[in-house]
C-alpha positions as CSV (number, residue, x, y, z in Angstrom):
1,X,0.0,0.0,0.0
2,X,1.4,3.6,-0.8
3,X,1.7,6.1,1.6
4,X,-0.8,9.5,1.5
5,X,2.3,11.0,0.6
6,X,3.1,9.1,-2.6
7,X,-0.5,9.2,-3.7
8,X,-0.6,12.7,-3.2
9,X,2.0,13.6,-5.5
10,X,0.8,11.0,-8.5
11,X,-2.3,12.9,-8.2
12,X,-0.6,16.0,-8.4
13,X,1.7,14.4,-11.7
14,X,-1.8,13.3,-13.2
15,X,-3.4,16.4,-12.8
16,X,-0.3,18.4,-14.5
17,X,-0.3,16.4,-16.8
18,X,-3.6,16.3,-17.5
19,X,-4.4,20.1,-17.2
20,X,-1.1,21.5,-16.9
21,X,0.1,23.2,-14.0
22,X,-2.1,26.6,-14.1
23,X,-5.3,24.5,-14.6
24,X,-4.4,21.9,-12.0
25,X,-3.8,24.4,-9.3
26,X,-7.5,26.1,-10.5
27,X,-8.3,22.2,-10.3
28,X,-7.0,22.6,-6.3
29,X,-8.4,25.8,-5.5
30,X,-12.3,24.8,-6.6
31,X,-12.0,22.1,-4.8
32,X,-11.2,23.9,-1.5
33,X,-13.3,26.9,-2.0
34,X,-16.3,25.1,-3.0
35,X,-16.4,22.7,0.3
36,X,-15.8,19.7,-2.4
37,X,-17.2,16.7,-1.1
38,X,-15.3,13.8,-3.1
39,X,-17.6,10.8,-1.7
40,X,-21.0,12.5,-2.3
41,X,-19.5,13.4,-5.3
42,X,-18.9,9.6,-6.4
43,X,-22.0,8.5,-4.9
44,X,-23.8,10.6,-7.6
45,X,-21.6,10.5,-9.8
46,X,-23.3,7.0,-11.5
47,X,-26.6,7.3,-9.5
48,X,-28.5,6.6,-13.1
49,X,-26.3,3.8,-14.3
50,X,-25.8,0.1,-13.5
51,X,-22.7,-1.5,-12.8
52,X,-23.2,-3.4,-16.0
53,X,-23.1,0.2,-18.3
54,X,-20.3,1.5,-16.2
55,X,-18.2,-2.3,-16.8
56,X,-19.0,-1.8,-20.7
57,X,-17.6,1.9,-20.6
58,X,-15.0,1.2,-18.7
59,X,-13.9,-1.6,-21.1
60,X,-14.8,0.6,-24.3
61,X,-12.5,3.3,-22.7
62,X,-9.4,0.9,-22.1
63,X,-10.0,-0.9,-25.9
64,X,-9.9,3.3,-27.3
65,X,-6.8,4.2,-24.9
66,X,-4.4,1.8,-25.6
């Protein structure tokens, strides 16, 4: 298991990369100013879909991004 420490930073390295840096620290600062709630957040996130739709995207995505 990795430490908070070493997660934080991949997120950090995914989000630059992503975004790049100005956007992922406006990424950062929404999150904190808007009281982000990450697990309510992810609990509607797929409220509407069944595991079974979210499998088949999640497949469909790998199959387009390798």
């Amino acid at each position: 298991m990795r430490t908070d420490n070493v997660v934080r930073m991949e997120a950090m390295e995914a989000l630059i990369t992503t975004l790049g840096t100005v956007d992922a620290e406006r990424f950062i600062k929404l999150i904190k100013r808007d009281c982000f709630d990450y697990t309510e957040w992810q609990r509607k996130l797929w409220e509407e879909e069944s595991i079974e739709e979210i499998h088949a995207k999640a497949v469909l995505f790998e199959a387009n991004n390798r």
